[in-house]
matplotlib code that plots the C-alpha trace (Angstrom):
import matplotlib.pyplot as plt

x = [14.5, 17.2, 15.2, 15.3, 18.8, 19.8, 17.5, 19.6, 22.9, 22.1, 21.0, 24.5, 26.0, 24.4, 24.6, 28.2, 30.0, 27.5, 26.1, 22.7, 19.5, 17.3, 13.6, 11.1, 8.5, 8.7, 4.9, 4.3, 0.8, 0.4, -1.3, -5.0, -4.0, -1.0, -3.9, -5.9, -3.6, -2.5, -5.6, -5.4, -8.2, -8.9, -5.2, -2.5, -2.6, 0.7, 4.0, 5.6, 9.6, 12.9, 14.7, 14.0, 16.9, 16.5, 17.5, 17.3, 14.5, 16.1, 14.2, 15.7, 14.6, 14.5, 14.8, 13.3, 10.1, 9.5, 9.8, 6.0, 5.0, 2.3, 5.1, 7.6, 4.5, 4.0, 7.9, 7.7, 4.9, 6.5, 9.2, 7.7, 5.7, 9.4, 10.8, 8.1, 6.4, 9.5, 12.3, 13.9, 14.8, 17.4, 15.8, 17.8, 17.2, 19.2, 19.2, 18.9, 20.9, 24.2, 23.8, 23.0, 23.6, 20.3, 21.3, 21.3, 24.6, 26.6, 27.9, 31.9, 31.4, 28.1, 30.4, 31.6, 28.6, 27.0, 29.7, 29.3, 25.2, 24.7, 25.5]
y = [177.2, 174.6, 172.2, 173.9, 174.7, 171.0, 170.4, 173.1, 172.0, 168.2, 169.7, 171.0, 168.2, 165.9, 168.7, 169.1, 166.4, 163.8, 165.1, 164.1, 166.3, 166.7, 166.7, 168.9, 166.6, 165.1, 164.2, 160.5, 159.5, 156.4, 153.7, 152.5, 148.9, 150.6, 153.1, 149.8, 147.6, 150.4, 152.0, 155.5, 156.1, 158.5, 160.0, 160.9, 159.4, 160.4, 161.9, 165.1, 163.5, 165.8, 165.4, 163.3, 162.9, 160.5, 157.6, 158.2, 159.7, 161.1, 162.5, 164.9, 163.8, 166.7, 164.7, 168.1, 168.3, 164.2, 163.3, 161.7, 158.1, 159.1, 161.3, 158.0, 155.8, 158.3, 158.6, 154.5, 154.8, 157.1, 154.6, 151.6, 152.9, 153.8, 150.2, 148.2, 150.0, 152.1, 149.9, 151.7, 154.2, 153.7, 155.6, 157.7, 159.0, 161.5, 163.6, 167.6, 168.0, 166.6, 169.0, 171.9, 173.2, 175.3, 178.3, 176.8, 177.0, 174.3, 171.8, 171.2, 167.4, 167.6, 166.9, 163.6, 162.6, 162.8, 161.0, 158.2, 158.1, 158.4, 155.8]
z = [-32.5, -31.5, -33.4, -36.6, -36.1, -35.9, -38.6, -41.0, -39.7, -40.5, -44.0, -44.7, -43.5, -45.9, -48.9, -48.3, -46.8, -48.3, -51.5, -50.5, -52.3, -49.5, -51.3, -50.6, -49.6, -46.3, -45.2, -46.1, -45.9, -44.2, -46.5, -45.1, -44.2, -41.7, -40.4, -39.4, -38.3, -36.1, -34.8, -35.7, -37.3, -35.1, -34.5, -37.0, -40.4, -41.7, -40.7, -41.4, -41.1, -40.6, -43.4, -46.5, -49.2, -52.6, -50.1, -46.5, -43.6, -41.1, -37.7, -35.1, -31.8, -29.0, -25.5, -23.7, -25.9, -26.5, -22.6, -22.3, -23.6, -26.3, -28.1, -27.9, -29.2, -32.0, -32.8, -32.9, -35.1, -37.8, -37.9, -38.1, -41.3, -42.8, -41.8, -43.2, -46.2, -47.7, -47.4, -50.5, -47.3, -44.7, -41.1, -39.2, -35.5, -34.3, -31.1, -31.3, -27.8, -30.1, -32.6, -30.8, -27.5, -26.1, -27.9, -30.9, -31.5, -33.5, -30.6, -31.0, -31.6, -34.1, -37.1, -35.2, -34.3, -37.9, -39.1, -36.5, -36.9, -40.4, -43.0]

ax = plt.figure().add_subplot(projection="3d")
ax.plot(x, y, z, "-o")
ax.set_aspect("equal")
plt.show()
């Protein structure tokens, strides 16, 4: 749940304070020579990604949930296909713990910390 929250308030914040769209489709399929040169052919073959406006890719990192190295590989991963095959797009990482507390609840500094992280 904290995840989603930080997902929706990162969502306003763009809409509102940025004017970003954020587009409906966030899977990107990863192309086959990325799928080879990576070796997962038998793993994921695309990434499902927080928040994609007309310009950016943003993914909300959760430090509780991603604490074990295959989950850090596979965040790399996701990345790295941004970085090198859609360089129209500027990647963002953010953390869900300075968005949210564990309620879910807005933190008191979120609105700072967007500022500060994203463009």
């Amino acid at each position: 749940m904290q995840h989603k929250q930080s997902r929706l308030i990162v969502q306003f914040y763009l809409e509102t304070a940025r004017a970003r769209v954020v587009v409906g489709g966030n899977y990107f399929q990863f192309k086959p020579k990325f799928v080879k040169d990576n070796k997962l052919e038998k793993r994921f073959q695309g990434h499902s990604y927080d928040i994609v406006t007309q310009t950016e890719v943003i993914e909300i990192d959760d430090l509780s949930s991603h604490p074990n190295k295959s989950h850090r590989i596979a965040d790399g991963i996701a990345e790295q296909y941004i970085l090198e095959y859609h360089p129209e797009y500027k990647f963002y990482r953010l953390l869900k713990e300075e968005i949210t507390n564990e309620k879910g609840h807005i933190q008191p500094t979120a609105k700072d910390y967007l500022r500060e992280h994203l463009f």
